[in-house]
C-alpha positions in Angstrom: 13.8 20.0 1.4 11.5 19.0 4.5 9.6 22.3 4.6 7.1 21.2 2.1 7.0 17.5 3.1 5.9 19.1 6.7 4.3 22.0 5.2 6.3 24.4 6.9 6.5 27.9 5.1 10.1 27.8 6.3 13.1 25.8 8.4 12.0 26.6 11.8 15.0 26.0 13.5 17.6 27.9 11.8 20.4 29.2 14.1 20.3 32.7 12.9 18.7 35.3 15.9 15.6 35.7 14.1 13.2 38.2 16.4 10.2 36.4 15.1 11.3 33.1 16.8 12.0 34.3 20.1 10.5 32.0 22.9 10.4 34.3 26.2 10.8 31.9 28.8 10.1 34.0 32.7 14.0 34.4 32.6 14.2 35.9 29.1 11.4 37.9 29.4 12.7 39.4 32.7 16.1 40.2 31.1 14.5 41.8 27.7 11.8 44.0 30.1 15.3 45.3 32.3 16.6 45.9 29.2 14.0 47.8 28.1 13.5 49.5 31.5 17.6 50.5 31.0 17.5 52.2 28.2 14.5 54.7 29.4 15.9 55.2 32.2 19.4 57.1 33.5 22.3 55.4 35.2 25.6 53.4 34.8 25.8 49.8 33.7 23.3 46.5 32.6 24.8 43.7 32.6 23.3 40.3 30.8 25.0 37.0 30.9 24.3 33.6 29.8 26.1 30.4 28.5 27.0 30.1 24.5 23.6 29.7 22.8 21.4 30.3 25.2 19.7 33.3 23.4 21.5 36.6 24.0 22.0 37.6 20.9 18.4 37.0 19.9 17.5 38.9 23.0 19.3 41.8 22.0 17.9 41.6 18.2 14.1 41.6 19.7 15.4 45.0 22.2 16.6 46.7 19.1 12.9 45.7 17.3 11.5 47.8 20.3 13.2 50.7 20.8 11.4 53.7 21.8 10.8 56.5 19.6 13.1 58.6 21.4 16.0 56.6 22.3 18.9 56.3 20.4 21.0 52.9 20.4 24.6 52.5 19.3 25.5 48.4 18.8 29.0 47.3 19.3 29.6 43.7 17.3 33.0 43.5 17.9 34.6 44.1 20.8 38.1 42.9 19.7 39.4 46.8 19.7 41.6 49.6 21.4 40.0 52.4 23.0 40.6 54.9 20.4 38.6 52.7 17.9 36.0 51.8 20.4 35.5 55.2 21.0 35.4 55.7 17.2 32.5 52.7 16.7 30.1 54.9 18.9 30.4 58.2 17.2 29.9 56.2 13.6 26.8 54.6 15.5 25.2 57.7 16.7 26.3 60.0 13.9 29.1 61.9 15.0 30.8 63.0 12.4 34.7 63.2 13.2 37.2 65.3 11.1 40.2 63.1 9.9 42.7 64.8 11.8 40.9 63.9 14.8 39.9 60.1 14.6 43.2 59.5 16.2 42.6 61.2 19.5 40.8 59.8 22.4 40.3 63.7 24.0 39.2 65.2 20.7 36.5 61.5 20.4 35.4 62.0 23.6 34.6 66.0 23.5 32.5 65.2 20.2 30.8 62.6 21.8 29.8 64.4 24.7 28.8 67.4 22.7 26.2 64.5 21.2 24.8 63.4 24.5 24.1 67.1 25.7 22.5 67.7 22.9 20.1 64.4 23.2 19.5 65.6 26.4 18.4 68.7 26.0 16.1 66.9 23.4 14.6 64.9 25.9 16.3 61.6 24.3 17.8 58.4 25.3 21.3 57.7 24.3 22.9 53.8 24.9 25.4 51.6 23.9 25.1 47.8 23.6 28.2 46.0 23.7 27.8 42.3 22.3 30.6 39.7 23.4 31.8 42.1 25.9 33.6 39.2 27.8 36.2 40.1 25.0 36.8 43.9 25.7 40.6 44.5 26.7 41.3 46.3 30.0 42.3 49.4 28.3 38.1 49.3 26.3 36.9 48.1 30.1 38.8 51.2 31.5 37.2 53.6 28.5 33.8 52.2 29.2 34.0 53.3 32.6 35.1 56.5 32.2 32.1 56.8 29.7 29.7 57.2 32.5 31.6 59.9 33.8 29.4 62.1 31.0 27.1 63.4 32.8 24.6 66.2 33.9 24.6 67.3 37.6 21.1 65.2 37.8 21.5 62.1 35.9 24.1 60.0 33.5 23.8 60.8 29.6 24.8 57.6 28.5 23.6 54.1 29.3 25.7 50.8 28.9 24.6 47.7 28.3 27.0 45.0 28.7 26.1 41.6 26.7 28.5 38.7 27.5 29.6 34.9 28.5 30.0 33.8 32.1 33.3 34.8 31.9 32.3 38.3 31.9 30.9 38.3 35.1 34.3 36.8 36.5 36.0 39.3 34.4 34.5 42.0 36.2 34.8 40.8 39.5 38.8 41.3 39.7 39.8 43.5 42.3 41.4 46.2 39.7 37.6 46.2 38.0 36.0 47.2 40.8 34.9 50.8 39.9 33.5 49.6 37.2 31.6 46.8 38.7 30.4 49.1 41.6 28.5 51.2 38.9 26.8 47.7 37.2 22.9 48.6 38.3 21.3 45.1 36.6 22.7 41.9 36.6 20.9 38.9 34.6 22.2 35.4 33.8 20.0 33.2 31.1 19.9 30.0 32.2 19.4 26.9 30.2 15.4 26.0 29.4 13.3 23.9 31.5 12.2 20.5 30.3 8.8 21.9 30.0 10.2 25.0 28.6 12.2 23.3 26.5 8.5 21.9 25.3 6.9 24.7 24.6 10.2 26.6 23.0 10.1 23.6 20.1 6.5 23.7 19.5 6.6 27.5 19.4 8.9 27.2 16.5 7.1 25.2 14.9 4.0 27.2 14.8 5.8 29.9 14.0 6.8 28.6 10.5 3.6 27.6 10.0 2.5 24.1 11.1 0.2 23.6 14.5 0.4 19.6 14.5 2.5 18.1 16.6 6.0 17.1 14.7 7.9 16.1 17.8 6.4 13.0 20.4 6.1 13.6 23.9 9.7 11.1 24.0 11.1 13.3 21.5 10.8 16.0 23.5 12.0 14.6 26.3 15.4 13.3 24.5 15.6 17.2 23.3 16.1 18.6 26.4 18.2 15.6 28.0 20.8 16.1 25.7 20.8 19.7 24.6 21.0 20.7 28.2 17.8 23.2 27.6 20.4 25.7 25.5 18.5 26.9 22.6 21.3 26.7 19.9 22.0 22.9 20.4 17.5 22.4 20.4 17.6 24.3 17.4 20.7 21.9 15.9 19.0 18.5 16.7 15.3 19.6 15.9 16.8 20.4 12.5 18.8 17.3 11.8 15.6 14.7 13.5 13.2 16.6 10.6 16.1 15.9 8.0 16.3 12.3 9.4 12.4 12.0 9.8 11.8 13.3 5.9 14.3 10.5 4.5 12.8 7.8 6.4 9.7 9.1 5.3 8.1 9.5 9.1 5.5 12.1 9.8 6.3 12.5 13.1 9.7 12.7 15.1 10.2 9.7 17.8 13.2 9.6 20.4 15.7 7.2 18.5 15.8 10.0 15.8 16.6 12.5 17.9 19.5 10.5 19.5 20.3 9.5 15.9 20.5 13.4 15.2 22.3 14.5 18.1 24.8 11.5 16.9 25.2 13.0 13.7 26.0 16.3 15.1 28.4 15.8 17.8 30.4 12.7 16.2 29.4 10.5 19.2 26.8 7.5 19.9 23.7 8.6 22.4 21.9 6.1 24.4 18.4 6.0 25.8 17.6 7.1 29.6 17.0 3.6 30.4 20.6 2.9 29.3 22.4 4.2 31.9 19.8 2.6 34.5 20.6 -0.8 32.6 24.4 0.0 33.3 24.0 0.8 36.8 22.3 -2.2 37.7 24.4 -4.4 35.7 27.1 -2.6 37.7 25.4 -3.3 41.2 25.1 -7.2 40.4 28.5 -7.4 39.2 30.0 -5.7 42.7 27.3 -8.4 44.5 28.4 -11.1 42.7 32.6 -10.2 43.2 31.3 -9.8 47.3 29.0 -13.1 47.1 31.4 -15.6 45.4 34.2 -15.4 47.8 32.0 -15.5 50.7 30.0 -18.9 48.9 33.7 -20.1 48.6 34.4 -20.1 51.6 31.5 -21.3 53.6 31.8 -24.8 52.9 35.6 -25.0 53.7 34.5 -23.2 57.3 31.8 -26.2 57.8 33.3 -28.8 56.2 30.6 -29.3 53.5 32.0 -31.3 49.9 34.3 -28.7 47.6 31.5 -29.8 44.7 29.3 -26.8 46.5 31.9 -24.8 45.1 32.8 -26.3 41.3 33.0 -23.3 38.8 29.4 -24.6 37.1 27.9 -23.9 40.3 29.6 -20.4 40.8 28.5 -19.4 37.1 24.6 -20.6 38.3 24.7 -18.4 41.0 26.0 -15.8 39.3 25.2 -15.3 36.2 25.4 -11.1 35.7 29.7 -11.5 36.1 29.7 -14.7 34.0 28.0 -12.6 31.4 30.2 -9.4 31.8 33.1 -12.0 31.2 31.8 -13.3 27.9 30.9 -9.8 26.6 32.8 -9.2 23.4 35.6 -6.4 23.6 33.6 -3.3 21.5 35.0 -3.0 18.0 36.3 0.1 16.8 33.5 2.1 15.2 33.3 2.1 11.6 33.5 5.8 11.4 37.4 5.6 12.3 37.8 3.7 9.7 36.9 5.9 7.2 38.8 8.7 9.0 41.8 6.4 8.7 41.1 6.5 5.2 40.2 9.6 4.5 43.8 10.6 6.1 45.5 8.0 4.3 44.2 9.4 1.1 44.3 13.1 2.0 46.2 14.3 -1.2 43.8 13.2 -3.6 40.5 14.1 -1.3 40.8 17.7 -2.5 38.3 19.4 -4.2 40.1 19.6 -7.5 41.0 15.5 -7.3 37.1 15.0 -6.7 35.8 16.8 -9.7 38.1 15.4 -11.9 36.9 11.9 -11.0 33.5 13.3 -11.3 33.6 14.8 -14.8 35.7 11.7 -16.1 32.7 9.7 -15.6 31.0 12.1 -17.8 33.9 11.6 -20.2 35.1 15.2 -19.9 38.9 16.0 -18.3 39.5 18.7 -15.9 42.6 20.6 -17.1 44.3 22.2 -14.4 42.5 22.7 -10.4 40.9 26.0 -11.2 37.2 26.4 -11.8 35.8 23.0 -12.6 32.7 23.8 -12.9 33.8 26.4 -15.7 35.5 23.8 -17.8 32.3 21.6 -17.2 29.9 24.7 -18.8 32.2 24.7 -21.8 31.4 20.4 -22.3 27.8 21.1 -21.9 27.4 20.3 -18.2 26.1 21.9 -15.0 27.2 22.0 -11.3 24.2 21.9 -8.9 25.3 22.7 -5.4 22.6 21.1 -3.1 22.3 21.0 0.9 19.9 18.3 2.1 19.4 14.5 2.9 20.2 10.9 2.0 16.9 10.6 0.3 17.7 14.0 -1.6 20.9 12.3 -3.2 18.6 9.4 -3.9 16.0 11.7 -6.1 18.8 13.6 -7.9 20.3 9.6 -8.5 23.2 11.0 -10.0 27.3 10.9 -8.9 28.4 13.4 -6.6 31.0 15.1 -4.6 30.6 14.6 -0.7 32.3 17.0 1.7 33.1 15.3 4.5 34.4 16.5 7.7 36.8 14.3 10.0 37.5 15.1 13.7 39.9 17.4 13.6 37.2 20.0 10.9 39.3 18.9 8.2 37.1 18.6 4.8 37.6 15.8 2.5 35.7 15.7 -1.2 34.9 12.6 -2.2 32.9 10.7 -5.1 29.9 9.1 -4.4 28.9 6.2 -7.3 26.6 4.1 -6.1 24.0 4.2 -3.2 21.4 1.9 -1.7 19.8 1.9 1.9 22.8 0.3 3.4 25.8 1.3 1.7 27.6 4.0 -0.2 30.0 3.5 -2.7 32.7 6.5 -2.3 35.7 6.7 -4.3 39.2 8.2 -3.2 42.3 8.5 -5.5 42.6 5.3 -7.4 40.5 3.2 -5.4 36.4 2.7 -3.9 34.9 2.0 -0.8 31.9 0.4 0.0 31.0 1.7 3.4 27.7 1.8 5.8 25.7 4.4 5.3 25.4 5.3 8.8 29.3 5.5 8.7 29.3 8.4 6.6 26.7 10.3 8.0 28.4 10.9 10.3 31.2 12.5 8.8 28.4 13.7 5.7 26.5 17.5 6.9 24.2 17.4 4.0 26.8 19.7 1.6 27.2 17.9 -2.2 27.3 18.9 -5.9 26.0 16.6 -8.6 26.8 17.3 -13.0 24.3 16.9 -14.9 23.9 18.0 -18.7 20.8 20.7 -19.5 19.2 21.1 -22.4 20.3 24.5 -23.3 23.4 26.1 -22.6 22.2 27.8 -19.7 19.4 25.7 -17.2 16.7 28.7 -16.5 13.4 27.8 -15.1 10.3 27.5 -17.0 6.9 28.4 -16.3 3.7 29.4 -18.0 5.1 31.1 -20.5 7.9 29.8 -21.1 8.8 28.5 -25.1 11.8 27.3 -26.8 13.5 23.9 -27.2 14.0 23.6 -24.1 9.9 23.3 -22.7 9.8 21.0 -25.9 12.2 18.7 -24.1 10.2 19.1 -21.2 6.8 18.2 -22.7 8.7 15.0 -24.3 10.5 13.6 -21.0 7.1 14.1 -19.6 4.9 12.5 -22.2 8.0 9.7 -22.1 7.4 8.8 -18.7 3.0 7.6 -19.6 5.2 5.3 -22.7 3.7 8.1 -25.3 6.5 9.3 -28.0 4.2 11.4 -30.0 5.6 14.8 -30.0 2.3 17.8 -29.5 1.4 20.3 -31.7 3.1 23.7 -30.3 4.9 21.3 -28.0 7.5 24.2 -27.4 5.0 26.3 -25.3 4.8 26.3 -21.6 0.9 25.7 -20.8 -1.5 25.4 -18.3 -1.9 21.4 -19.5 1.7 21.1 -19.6 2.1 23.2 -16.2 -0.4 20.5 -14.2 1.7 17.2 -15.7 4.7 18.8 -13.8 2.7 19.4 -10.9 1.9 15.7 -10.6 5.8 14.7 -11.2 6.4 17.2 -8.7 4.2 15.2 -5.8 5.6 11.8 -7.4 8.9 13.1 -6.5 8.3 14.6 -3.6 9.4 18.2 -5.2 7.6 21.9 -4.1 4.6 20.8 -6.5 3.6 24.8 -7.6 4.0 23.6 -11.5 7.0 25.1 -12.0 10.0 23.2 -14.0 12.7 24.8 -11.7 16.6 23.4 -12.3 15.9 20.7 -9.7 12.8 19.5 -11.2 14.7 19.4 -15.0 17.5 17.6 -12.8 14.7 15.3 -11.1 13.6 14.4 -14.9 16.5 13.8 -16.5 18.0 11.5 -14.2 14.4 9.9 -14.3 14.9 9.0 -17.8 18.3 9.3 -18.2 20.8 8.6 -21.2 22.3 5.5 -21.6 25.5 7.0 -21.7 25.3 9.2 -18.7 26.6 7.5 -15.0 23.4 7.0 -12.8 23.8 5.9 -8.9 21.2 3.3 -9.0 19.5 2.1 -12.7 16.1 3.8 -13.3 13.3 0.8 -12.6 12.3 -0.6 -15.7 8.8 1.1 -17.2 6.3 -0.8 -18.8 5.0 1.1 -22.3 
């Protein structure tokens, strides 16, 4: 939903490898040109490491974008296999077709793949295997692999191996009984984490990349980006997603720092503090271990030269040192609020299923849910409509109708519950027999952006309209929209979709702050509807009264 309130053309932070995203930072750049220089030229193994998210993967996608003309590349996804079917991946990859009876032998696999790479040669091509997650590979795939570059020519190897992994593949391969294999490893790379200043440039690249050149992220931002993703890619790309979620419900044109420690929150289930924070605490801490040094030695001064014991009254103590006297009054921290609602979601486990949710959802559309299976189904035979949604607090506030949450405790167990009523402090959730108020803040926490509202279209099957477009249902649309300016007359060919008719959804479109192309989509009809809803159907807030 924030692309078009940023005018982004798309999400620019997805965690899917996307080649068009890549950021080359000097380390990435080096490992992709070795890469490239690998696969032109002969000779054992390449090995390229880096931590969990730091852009591997992404690497390797961008390689495969640039393969010469007359290379040919054989990808291994999963390394989680014996030898005979590893051996069996990289005939598939390159080709080689294997007769049934032999796809069970490791001699017969090898022979047919070797009759592949002479051939290649004599061709004047390139032949390499990538192996992704190769920190996985079993001894006996590890032993395979090495034998592999036994194929050869008496002037050069016929097959190049490039080893993708985690750290732990370098460790892997330094045990003693690996090391023929490590003794043939020509390349070693290891991405590390971005810079702060790469980190910088890596978010803004993104975003111009998807289409926007202003700056969505301040200078703090930034900084708060990098301190608490560490400078790996996947976990930037996680909170710059959640801050422009968080920056498009507050309605914020610009990302600060408190949102991105608010993100980061969301994300990881814990509270994140600013940088001056921890310098706050460590001085607090330093005057506190001053004060426990100072008072004992003010104590006993006065005893040593016979000065009055009222030098040493507690008032006087609590003057001089004020920093312990106020560690001593600090309240003990309450239990956050988010437990709470864990405790309660556990307590109410068996009836925060999915089939438990919908039925209290379609009861307060005054249909029953027979059975668990297919609720949505039974709701299409009362005349209603599921609309699965992923997006924000102020999404749920447009749509303003009752919905099933997914929420997600600590442990990744998934709860569905009922939202009924929401305001800028509080939701309203109901579980089982019984409904929570709770803080907002509380459940987003717990609340990833997943939800399905009902709602009731006004044809059997919701279909977008456009110019075009006729039938009852652009009627409908022409009234709720003439509705809304306190006119009731109903048009002349009022069931045709028009250019006039086209521009008034436009302008509800940028009211509601909906893709405004003029188009009545589901979720504009949605949008509408719940705009001026029914009396009889459930609402999460009352539509503001409209003069006429």
């Amino acid at each position: 939903m924030y692309t078009s309130y940023f005018g982004l053309s798309e999400k620019p932070f997805a965690i899917t490898p996307d080649p068009r995203y890549l950021y080359l930072s000097e380390r990435h750049a080096e490992a992709l040109a070795h890469l490239l220089y690998g696969i032109n030229e002969s000779g054992g193994f390449i090995q390229l490491t880096g931590e969990v998210g730091t852009g591997k993967t992404t690497v390797v996608r961008t390689l495969l974008s640039r393969i010469p003309q007359h290379a040919d590349v054989a990808v291994i996804l999963n390394p989680r296999i014996t030898p005979t079917e590893f051996l069996l991946s990289i005939c598939e990859e390159l080709g080689v077709e294997i007769d049934a009876t032999e796809r069970d032998s490791v001699k017969s696999l090898v022979d047919a793949l070797n009759r592949r790479l002479l051939k290649a040669h004599s061709e004047g091509r390139r032949v390499t295997v990538i192996v992704d997650e190769a920190q996985n590979l079993s001894a006996g795939v590890l032993e395979q692999v090495r034998l592999l570059t036994n194929l050869e020519t008496p002037t050069q190897k016929l097959l190049q191996i490039i080893l993708i992994g985690q750290p732990e593949l370098a460790e892997m391969l330094d045990r003693n009984e690996l090391r023929q294999l490590a003794q043939r490893i020509t390349g070693r790379y290891h991405l590390s984490p971005l810079s702060g200043e790469e980190t910088r440039e890596y978010v803004r690249h993104r975003v111009r990349v998807a289409g926007v050149s202003a700056e969505l992220f301040t200078p703090g931002a930034l900084r708060e980006i990098h301190r608490l993703s560490g400078g790996i890619p996947r976990i930037v790309n996680v909170c710059c997603d959640r801050a422009l979620l968080g920056a498009y419900t507050r309605e914020q044109r610009t990302v600060n720092a408190a949102l991105v420690r608010r993100a980061a929150g969301e994300v990881y289930g814990r509270r994140y503090f600013p940088r001056w924070a921890s310098w706050l605490a460590a001085c607090l801490t330093i005057a506190a271990v001053a004060a426990i040094f100072f008072i004992p030695w003010h104590l006993w001064v006065p005893v040593r030269t016979g000065a009055p014991p009222t030098m040493t009254t507690p008032a006087s103590v609590a003057a001089e040192a004020p920093s312990a006297a106020i560690a001593e009054s600090r309240p003990t921290p309450k239990p956050a609020p988010a437990a709470d609602l864990e405790a309660l979601l556990a307590e109410n486990a068996a009836t925060t299923t999915e089939a438990g949710a919908y039925r209290r959802l379609l009861a307060l559309w005054g249909t029953a849910l027979t059975g668990d299976q297919d609720p949505c189904g039974q709701a299409a035979k009362a005349g209603l409509a599921c609309l699965d949604q992923h997006g924000s607090w102020a999404q749920v506030h447009m749509l303003n109708r009752p919905a099933v949450l997914t929420l997600t405790d600590q442990h990744g167990q998934r709860h569905r519950v009922v939202l009924t009523a929401l305001d800028n402090q509080s939701a309203t959730l109901t579980l089982g027999e019984r409904s929570e108020r709770v803080p907002l803040d509380t459940v987003s926490r717990l609340w990833f952006g997943d939800f399905t509202i009902v709602w009731r279209p006004k044809s059997a099957r919701a279909r977008r309209l456009a110019i075009g477009s006729s039938g009852e249902a652009v009627r409908w649309l022409r009234r709720k929209l003439s509705a809304l300016h306190g006119s009731s007359v109903d048009p002349e060919h009022g069931d045709v979709y028009d250019q006039a008719l086209a521009d008034a959804v436009q302008e509800f479109q940028r009211q509601h702050r909906l893709v405004a192309d003029g188009v009545a989509g589901v979720l504009t009809q949605v949008v509408l509807d719940s705009t001026l809803a029914d009396p009889q159907s459930p609402l999460l807030e009352p539509p503001p009264a409209r003069g006429g």
